[in-house]
Backbone and ligand atoms as CSV (ligand in chain L), in Angstrom:
chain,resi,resn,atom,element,x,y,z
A,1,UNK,N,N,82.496,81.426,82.788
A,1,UNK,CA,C,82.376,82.730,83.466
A,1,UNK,C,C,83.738,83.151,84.037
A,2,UNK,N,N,84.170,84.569,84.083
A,2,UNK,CA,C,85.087,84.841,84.667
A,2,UNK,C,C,85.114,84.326,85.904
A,3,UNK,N,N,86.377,84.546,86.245
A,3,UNK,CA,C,86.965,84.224,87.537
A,3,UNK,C,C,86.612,85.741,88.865
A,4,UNK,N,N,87.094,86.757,87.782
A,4,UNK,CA,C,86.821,88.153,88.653
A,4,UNK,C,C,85.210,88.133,88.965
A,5,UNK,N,N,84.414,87.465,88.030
A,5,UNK,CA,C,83.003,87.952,88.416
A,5,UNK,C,C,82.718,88.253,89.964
A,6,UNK,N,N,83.291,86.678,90.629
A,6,UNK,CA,C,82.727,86.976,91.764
A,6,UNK,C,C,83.404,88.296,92.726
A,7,UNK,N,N,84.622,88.646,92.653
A,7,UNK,CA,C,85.041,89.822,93.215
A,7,UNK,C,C,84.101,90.961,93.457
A,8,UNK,N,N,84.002,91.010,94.709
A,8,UNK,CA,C,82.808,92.175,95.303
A,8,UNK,C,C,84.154,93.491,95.307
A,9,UNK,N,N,83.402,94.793,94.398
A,9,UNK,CA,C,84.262,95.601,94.783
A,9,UNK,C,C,83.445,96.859,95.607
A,10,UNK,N,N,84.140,97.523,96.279
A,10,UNK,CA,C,83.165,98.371,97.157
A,10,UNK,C,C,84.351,99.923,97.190
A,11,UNK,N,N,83.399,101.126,96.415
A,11,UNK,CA,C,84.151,102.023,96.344
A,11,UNK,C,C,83.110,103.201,97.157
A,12,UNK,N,N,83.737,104.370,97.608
A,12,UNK,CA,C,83.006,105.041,97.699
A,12,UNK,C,C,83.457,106.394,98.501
A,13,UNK,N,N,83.034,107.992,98.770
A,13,UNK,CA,C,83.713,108.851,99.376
A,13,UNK,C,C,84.625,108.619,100.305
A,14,UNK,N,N,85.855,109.796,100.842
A,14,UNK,CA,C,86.549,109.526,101.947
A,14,UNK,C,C,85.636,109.461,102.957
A,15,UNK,N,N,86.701,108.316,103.902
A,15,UNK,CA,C,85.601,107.776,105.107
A,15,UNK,C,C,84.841,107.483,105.560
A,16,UNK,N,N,84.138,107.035,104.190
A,16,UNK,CA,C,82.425,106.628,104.209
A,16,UNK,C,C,82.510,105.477,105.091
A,17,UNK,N,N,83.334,105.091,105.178
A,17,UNK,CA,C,83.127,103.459,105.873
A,17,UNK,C,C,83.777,102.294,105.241
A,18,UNK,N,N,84.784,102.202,104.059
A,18,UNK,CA,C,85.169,100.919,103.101
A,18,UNK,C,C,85.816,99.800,104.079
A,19,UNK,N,N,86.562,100.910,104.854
A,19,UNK,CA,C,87.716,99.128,105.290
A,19,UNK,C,C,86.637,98.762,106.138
A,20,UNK,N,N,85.901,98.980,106.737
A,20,UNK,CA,C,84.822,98.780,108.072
A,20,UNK,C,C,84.320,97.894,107.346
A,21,UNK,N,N,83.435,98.454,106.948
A,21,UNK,CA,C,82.376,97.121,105.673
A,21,UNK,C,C,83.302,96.411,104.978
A,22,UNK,N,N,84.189,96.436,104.091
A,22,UNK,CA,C,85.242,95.466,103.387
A,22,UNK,C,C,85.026,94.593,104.221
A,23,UNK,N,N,86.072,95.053,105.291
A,23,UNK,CA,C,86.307,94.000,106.467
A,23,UNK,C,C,85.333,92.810,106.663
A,24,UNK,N,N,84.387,93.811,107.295
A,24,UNK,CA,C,82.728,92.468,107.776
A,24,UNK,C,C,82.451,91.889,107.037
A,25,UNK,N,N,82.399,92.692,105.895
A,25,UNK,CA,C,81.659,91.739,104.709
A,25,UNK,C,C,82.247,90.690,103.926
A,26,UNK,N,N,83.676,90.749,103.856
A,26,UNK,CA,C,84.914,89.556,103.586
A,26,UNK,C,C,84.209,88.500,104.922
A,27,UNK,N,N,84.631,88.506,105.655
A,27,UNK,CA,C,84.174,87.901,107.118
A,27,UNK,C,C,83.190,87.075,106.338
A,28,UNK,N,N,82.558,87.555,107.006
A,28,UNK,CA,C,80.719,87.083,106.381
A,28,UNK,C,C,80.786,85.953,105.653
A,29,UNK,N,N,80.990,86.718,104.302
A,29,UNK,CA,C,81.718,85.906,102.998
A,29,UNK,C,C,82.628,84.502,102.973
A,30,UNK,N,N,83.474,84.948,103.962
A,30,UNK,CA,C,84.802,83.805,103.708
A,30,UNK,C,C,85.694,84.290,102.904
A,31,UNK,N,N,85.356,85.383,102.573
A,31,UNK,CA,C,86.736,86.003,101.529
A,31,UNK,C,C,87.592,86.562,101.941
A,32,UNK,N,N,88.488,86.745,100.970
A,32,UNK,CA,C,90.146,87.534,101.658
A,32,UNK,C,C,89.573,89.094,100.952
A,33,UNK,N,N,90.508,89.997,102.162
A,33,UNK,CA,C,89.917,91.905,102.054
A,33,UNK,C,C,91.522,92.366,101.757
A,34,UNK,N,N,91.465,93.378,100.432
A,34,UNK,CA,C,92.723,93.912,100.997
A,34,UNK,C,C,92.037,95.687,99.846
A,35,UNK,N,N,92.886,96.857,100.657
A,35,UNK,CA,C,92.414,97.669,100.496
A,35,UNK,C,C,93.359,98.050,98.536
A,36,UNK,N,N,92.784,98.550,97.518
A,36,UNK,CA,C,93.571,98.761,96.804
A,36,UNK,C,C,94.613,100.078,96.844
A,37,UNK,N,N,93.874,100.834,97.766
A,37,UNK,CA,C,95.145,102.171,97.544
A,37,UNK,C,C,96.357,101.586,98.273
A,38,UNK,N,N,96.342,100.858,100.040
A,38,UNK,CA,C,97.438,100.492,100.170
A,38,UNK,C,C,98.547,99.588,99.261
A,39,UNK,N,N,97.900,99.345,98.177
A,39,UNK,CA,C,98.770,99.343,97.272
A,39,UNK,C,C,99.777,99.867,96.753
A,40,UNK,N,N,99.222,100.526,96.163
A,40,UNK,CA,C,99.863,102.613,96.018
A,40,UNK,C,C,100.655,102.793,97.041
A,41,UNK,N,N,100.432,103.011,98.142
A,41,UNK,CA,C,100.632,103.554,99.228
A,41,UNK,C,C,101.892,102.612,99.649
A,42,UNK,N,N,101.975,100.906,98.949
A,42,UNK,CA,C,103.326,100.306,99.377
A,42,UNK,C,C,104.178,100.670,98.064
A,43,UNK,N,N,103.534,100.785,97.441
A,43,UNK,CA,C,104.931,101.334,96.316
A,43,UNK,C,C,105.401,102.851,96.328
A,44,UNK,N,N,104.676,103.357,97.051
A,44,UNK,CA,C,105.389,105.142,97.507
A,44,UNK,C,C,106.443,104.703,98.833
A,45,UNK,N,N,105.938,103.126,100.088
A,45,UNK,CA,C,106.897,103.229,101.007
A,45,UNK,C,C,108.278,102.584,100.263
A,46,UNK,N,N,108.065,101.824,99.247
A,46,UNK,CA,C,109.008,101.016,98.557
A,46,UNK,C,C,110.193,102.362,98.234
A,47,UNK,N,N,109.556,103.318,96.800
A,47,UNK,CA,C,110.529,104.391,96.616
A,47,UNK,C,C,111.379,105.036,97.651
A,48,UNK,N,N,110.458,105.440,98.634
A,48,UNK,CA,C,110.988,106.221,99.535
A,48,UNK,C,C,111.947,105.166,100.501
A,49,UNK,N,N,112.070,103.627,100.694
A,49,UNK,CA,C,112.855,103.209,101.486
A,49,UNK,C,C,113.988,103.217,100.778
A,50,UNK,N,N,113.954,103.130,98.832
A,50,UNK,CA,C,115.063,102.936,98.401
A,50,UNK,C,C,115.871,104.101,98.135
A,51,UNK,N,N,115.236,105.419,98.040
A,51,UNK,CA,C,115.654,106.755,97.791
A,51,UNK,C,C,115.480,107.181,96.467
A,52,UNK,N,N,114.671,106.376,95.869
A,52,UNK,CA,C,114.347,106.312,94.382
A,52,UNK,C,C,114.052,107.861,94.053
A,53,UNK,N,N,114.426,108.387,92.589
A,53,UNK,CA,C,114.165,109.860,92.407
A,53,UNK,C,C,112.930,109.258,91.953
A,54,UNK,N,N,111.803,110.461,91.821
A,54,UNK,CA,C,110.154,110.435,91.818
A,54,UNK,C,C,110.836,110.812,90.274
A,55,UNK,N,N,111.375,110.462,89.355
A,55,UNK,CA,C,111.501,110.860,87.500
A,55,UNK,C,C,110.662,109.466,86.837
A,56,UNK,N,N,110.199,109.495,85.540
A,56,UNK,CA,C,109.351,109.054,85.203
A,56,UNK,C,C,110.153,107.211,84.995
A,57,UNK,N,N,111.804,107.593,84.835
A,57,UNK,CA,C,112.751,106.693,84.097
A,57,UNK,C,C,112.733,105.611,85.345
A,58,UNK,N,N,113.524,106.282,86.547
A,58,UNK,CA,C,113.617,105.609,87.494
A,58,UNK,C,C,112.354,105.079,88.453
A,59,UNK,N,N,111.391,105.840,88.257
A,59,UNK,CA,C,110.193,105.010,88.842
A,59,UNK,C,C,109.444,103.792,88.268
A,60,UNK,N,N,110.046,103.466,87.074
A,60,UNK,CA,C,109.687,102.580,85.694
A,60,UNK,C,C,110.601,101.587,86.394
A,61,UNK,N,N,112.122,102.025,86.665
A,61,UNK,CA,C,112.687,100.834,86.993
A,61,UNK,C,C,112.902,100.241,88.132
A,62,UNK,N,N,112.669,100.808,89.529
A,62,UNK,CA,C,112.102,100.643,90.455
A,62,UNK,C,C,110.794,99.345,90.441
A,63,UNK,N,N,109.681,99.682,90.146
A,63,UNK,CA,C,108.968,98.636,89.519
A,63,UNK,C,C,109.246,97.631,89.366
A,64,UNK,N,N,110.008,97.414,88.451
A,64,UNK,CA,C,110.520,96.260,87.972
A,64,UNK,C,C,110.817,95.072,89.093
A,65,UNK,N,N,110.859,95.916,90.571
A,65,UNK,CA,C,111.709,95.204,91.550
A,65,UNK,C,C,110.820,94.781,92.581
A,66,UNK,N,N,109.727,95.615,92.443
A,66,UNK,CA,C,108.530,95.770,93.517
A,66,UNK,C,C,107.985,94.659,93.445
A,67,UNK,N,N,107.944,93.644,95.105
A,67,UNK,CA,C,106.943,92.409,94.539
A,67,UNK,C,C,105.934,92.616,96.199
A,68,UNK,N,N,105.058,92.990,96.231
A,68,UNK,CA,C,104.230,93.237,97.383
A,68,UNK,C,C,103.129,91.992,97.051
A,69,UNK,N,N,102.648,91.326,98.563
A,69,UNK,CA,C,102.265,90.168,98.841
A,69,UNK,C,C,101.328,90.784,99.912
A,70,UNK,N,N,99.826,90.131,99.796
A,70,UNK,CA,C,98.650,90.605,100.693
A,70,UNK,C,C,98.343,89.614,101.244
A,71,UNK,N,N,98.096,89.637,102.512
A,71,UNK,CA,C,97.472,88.497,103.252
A,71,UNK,C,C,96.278,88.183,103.292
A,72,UNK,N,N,95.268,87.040,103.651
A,72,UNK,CA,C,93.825,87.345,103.530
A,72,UNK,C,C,93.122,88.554,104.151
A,73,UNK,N,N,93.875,89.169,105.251
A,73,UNK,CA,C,93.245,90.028,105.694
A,73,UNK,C,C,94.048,91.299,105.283
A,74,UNK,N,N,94.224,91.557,104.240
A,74,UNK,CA,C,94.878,92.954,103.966
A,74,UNK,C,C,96.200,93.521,104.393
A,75,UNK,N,N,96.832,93.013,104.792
A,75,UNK,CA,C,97.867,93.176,105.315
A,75,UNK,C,C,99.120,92.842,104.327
A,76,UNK,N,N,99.971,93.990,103.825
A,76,UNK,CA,C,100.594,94.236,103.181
A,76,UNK,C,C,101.787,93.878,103.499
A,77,UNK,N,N,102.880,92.912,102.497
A,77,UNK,CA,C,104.424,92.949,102.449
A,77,UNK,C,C,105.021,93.081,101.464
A,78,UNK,N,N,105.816,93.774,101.427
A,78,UNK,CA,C,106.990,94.315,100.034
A,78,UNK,C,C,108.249,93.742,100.163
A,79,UNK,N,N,108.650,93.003,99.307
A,79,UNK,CA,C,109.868,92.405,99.513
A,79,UNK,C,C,110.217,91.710,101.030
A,80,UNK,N,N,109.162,91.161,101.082
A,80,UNK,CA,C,109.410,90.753,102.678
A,80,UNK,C,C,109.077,91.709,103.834
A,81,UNK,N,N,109.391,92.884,103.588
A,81,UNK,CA,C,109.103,93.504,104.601
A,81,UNK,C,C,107.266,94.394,105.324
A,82,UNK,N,N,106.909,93.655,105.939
A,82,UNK,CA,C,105.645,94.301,106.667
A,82,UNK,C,C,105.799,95.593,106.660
A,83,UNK,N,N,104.520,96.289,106.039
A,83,UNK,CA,C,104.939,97.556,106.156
A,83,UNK,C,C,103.425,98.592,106.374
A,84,UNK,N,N,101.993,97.882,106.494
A,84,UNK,CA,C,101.494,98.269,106.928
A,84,UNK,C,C,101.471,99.749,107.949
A,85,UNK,N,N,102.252,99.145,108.960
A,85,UNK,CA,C,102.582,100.733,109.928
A,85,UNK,C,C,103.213,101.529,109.361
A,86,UNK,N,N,103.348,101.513,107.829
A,86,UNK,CA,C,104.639,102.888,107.698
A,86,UNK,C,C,103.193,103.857,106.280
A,87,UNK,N,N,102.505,103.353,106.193
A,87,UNK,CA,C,101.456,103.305,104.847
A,87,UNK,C,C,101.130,104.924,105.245
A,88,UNK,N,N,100.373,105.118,106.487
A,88,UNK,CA,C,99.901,106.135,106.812
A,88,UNK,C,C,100.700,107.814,107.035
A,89,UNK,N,N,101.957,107.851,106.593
A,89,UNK,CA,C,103.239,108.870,107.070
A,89,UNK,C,C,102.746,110.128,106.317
A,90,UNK,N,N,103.126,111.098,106.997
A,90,UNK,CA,C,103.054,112.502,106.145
A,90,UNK,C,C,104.259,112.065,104.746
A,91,UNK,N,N,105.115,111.403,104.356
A,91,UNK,CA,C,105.863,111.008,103.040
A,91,UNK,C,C,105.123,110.679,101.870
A,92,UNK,N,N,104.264,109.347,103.055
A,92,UNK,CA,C,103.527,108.405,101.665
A,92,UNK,C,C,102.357,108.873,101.182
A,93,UNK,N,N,101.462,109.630,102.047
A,93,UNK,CA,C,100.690,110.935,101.807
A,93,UNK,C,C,100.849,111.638,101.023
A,94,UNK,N,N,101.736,112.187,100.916
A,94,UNK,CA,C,102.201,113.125,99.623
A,94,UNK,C,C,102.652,112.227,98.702
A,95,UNK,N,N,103.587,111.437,98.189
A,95,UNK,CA,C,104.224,110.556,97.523
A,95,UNK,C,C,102.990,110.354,96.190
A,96,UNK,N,N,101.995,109.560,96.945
A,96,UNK,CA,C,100.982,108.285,96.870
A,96,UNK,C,C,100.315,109.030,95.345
A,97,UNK,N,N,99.838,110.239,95.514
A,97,UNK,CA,C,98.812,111.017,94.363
A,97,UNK,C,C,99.944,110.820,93.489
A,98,UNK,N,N,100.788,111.527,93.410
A,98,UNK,CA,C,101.530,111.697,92.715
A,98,UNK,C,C,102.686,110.812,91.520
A,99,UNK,N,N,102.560,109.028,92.075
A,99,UNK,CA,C,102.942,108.321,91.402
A,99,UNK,C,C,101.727,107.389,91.468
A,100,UNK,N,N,100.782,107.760,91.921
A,100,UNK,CA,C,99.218,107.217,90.989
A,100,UNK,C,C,98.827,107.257,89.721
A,101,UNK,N,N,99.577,108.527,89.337
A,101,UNK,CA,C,98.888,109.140,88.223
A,101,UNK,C,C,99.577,108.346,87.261
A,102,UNK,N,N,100.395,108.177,87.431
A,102,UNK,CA,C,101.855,107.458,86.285
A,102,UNK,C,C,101.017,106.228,85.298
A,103,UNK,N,N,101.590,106.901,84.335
A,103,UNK,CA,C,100.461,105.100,83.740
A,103,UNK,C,C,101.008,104.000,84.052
A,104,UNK,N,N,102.440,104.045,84.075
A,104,UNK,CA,C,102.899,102.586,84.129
A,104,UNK,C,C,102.492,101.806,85.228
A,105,UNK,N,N,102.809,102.757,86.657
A,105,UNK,CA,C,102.418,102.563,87.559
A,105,UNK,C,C,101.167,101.663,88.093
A,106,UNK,N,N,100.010,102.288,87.091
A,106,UNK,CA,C,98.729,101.968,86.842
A,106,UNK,C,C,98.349,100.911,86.612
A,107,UNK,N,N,98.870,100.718,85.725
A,107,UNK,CA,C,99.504,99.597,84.747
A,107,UNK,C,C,99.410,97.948,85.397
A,108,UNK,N,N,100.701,98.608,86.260
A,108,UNK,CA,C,101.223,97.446,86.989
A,108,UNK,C,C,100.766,96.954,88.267
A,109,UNK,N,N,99.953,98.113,88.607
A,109,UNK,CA,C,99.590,97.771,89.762
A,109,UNK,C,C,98.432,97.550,89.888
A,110,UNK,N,N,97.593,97.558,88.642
A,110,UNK,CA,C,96.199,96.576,88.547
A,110,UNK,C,C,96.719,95.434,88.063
A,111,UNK,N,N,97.891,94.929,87.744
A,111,UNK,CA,C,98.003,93.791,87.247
A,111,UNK,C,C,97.886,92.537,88.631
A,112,UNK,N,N,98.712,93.773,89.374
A,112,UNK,CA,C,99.368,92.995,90.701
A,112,UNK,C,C,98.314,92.455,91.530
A,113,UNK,N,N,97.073,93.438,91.333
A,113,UNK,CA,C,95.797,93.402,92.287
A,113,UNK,C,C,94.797,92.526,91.713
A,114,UNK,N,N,95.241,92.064,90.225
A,114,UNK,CA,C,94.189,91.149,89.269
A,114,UNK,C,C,95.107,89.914,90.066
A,115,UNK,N,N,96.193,89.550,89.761
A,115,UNK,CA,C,96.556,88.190,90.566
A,115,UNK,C,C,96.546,88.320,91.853
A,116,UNK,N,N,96.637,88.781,92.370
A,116,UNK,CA,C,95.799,88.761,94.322
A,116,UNK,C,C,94.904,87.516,93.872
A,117,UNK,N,N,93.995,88.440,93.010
A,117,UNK,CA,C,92.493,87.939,93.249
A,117,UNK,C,C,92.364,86.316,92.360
A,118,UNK,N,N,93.209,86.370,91.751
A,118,UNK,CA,C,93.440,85.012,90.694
A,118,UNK,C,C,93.816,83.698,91.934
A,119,UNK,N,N,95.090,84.573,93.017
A,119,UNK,CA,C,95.351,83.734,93.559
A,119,UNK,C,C,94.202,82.794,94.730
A,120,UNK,N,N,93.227,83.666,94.603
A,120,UNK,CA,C,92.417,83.897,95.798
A,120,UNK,C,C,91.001,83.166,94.928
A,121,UNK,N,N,91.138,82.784,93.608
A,121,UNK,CA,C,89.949,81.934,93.148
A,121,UNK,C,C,88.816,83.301,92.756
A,122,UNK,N,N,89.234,84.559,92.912
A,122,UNK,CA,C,88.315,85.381,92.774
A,122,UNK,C,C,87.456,85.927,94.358
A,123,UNK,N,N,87.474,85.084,95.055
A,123,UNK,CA,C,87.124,85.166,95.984
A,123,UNK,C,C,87.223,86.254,97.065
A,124,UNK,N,N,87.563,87.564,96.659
A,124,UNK,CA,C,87.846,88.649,97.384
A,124,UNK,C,C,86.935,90.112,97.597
A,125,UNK,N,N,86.640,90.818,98.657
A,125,UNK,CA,C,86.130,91.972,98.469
A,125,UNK,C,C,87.613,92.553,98.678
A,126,UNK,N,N,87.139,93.842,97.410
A,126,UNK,CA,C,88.481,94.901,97.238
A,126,UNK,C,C,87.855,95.737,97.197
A,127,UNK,N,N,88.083,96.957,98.579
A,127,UNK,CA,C,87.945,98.260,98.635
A,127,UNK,C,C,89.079,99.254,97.462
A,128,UNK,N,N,88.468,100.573,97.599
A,128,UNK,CA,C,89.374,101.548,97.016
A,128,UNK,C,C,88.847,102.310,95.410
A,129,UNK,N,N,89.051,103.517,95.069
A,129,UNK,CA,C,88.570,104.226,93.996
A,129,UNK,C,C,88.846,103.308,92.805
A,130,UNK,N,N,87.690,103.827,92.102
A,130,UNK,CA,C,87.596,102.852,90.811
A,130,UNK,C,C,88.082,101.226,90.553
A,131,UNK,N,N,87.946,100.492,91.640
A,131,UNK,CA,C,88.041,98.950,91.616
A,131,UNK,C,C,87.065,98.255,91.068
A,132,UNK,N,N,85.756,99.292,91.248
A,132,UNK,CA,C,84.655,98.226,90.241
A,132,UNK,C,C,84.938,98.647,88.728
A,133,UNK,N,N,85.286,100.025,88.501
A,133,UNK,CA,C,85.041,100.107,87.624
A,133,UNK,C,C,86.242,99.720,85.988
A,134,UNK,N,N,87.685,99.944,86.595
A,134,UNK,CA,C,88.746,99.712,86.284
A,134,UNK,C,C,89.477,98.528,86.211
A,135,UNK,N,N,89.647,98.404,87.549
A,135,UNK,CA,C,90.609,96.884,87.961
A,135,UNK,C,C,89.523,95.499,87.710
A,136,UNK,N,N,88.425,95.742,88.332
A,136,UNK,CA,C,87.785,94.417,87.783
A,136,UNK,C,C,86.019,95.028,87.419
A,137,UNK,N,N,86.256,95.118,86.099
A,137,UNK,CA,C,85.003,95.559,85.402
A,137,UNK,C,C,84.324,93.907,85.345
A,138,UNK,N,N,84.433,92.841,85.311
A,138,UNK,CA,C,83.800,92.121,84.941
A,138,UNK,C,C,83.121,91.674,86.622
A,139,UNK,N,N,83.495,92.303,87.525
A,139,UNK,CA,C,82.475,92.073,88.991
A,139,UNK,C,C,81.226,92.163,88.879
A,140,UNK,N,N,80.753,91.321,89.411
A,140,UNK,CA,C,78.974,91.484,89.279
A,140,UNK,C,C,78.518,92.065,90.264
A,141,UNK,N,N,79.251,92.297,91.553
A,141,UNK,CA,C,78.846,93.186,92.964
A,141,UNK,C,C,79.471,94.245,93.122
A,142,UNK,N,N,79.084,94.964,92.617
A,142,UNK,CA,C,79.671,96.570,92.608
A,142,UNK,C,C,78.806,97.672,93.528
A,143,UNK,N,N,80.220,98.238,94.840
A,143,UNK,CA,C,79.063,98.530,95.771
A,143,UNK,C,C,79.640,100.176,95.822
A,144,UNK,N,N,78.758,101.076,96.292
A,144,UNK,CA,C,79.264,102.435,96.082
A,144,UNK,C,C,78.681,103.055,97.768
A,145,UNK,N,N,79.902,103.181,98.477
A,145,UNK,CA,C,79.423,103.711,99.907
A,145,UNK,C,C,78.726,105.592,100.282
A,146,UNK,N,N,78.087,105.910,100.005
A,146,UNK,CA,C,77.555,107.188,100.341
A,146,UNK,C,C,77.686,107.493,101.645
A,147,UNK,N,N,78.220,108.465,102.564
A,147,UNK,CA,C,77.432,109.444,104.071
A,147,UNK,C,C,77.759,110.482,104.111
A,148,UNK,N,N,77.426,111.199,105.021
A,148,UNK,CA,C,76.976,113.107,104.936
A,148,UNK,C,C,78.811,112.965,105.016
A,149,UNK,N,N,78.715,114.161,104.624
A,149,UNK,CA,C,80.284,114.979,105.358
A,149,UNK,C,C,80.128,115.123,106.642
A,150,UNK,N,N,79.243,115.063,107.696
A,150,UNK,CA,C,79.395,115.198,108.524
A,150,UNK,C,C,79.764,113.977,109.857
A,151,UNK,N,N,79.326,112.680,109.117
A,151,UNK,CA,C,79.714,111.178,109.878
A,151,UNK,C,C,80.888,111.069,109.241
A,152,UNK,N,N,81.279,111.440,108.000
A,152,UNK,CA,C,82.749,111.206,107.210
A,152,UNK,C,C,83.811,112.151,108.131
A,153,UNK,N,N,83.098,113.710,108.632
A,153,UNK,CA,C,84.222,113.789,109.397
A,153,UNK,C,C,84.405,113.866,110.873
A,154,UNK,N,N,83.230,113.132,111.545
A,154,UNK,CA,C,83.284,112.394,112.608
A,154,UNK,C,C,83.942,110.958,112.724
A,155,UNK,N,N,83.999,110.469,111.441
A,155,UNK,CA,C,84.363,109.020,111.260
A,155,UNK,C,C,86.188,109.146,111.703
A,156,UNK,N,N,86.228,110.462,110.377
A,156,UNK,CA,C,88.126,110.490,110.729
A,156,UNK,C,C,88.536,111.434,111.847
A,157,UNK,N,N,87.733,112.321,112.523
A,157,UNK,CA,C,88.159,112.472,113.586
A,157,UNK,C,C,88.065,111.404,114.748
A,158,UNK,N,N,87.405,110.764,115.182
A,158,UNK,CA,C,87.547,109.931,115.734
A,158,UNK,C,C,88.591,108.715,115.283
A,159,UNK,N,N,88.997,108.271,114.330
A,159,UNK,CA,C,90.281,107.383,114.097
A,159,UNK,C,C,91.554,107.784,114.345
A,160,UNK,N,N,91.600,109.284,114.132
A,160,UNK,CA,C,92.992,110.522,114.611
A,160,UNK,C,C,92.734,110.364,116.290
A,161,UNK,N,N,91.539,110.654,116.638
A,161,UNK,CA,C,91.881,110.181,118.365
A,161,UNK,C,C,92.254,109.391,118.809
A,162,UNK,N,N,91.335,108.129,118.413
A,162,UNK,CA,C,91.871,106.806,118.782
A,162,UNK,C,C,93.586,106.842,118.735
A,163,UNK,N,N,94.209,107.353,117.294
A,163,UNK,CA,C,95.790,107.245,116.731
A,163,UNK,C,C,96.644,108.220,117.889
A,164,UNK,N,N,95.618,109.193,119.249
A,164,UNK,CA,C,96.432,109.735,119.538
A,164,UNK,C,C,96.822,110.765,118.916
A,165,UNK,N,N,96.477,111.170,117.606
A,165,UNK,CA,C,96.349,112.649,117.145
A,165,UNK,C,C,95.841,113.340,117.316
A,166,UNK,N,N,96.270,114.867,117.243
A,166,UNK,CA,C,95.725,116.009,117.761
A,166,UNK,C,C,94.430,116.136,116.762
A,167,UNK,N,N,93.222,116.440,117.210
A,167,UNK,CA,C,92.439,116.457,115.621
A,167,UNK,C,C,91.258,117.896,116.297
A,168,UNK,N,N,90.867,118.581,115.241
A,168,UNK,CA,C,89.542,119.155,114.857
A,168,UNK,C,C,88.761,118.881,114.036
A,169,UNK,N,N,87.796,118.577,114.588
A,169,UNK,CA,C,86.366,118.121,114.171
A,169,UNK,C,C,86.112,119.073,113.102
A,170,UNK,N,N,85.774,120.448,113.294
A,170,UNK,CA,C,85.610,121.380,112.303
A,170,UNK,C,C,86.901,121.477,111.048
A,171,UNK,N,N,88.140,121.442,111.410
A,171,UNK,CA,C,88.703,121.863,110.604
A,171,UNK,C,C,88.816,120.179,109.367
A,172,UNK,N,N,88.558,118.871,110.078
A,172,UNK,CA,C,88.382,117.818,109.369
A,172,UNK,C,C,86.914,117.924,108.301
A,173,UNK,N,N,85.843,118.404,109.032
A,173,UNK,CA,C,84.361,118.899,107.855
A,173,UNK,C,C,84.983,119.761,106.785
A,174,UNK,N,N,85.452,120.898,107.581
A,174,UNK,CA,C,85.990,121.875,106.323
A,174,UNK,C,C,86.982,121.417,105.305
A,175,UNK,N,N,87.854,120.513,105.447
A,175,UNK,CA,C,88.675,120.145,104.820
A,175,UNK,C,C,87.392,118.960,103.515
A,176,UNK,N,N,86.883,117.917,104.138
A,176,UNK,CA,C,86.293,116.998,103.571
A,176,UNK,C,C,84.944,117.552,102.350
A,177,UNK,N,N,84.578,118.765,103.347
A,177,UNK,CA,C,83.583,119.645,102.118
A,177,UNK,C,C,84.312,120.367,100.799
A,178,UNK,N,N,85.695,120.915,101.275
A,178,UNK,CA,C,86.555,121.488,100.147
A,178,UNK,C,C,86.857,119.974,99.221
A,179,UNK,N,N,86.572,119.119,99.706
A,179,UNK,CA,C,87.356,118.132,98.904
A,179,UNK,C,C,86.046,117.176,97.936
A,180,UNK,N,N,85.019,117.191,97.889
A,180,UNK,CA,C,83.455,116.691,97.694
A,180,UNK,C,C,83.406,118.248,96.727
L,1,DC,O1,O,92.310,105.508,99.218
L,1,DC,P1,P,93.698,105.980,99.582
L,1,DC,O2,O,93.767,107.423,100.051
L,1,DC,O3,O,94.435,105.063,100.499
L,1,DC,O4,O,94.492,105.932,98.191
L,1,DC,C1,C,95.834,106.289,98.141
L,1,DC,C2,C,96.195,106.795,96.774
L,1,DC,O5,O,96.163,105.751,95.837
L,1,DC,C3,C,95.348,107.917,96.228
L,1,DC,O6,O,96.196,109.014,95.978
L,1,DC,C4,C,94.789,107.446,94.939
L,1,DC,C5,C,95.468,106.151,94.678
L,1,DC,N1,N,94.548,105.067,94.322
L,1,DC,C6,C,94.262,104.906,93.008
L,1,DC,O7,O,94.758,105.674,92.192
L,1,DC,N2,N,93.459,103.874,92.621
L,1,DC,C7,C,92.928,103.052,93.534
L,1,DC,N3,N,92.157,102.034,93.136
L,1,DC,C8,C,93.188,103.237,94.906
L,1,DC,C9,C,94.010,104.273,95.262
């Protein structure tokens, strides 16, 4: 039997709840959690620390250099450097869609997220879009999080408070319904 079988992957709308449940449910488990977009999200802080142009040539070779390392609990390092606190920036925000799409990118960075889990005996829940269905199709626990738009945008207004951001409740629904 595969090794990925056991990999629980858990995908599902913005803010439904993934890292929350990931989290507990790794716990629970005994397994190591790490989210797959901060993935993404360390190779947009990677470009942007090196000044890399966003062209198809140089983001190919960039790559080449990128070695990001997850801890059992999700916690992200790139070349050594912790970088968790920088994931969330109006930069990597924009950045992130945009060298998602890249195949190579794609490519490489399910490769990176298949040995996580190799290293880990399989033993991992991995949040994030299309992880059951893409990165490890051979999972036998494939979980899909559903809630209204309206706890989704109570969920992220309340995490923008907690962060000390200025937030609207309404203008976070309106945004999350344009986006569903
Ligand atoms: O879930 P998130 O917003 O942190 O994801 C950040 C970006 O990474 C998003 O633009 C889509 C991309 N992503 C992806 O393409 N595939 C994944 N499995 C996870 C994230």
């Amino acid at each position: 039997m595969s090794i990925f079988s056991k990999v629980v992957t858990l995908d599902g709308e913005a803010a439904s709840g993934k890292s929350s449940v990931g989290t507990r449910l790794s716990q629970q488990l005994g397994y190591s959690f790490f989210d797959s977009g901060s993935i993404y999200r360390s190779l947009s802080w990677y470009l942007l620390d090196r000044q890399v142009e966003i062209k198809p040539r140089d983001v190919f070779l960039a790559l080449q250099g990128f070695q990001p390392s997850v801890s059992s609990e999700g916690a992200v390092t790139v070349n050594g450097t912790a970088v968790n606190g920088y994931l969330q920036s109006n930069a990597v925000n924009q950045l992130t869609p945009i060298i998602a799409s890249g195949f190579f990118v794609r490519k490489r960075i399910r490769e990176i997220q298949r040995q996580f889990c190799v290293d880990w005996e399989g033993k991992a829940v991995v949040t994030g879009r299309d992880v059951g269905r893409d990165v490890f199709p051979e999972s036998t626990m494939k979980f899909y999080l559903h809630a209204t738009s309206e706890v989704r945008a109570m969920r992220r207004y309340l995490q923008k408070i907690e962060n000390g951001e200025l937030a609207s409740y309404e203008e976070i629904l309106a945004d999350i319904r344009g986006r569903d």
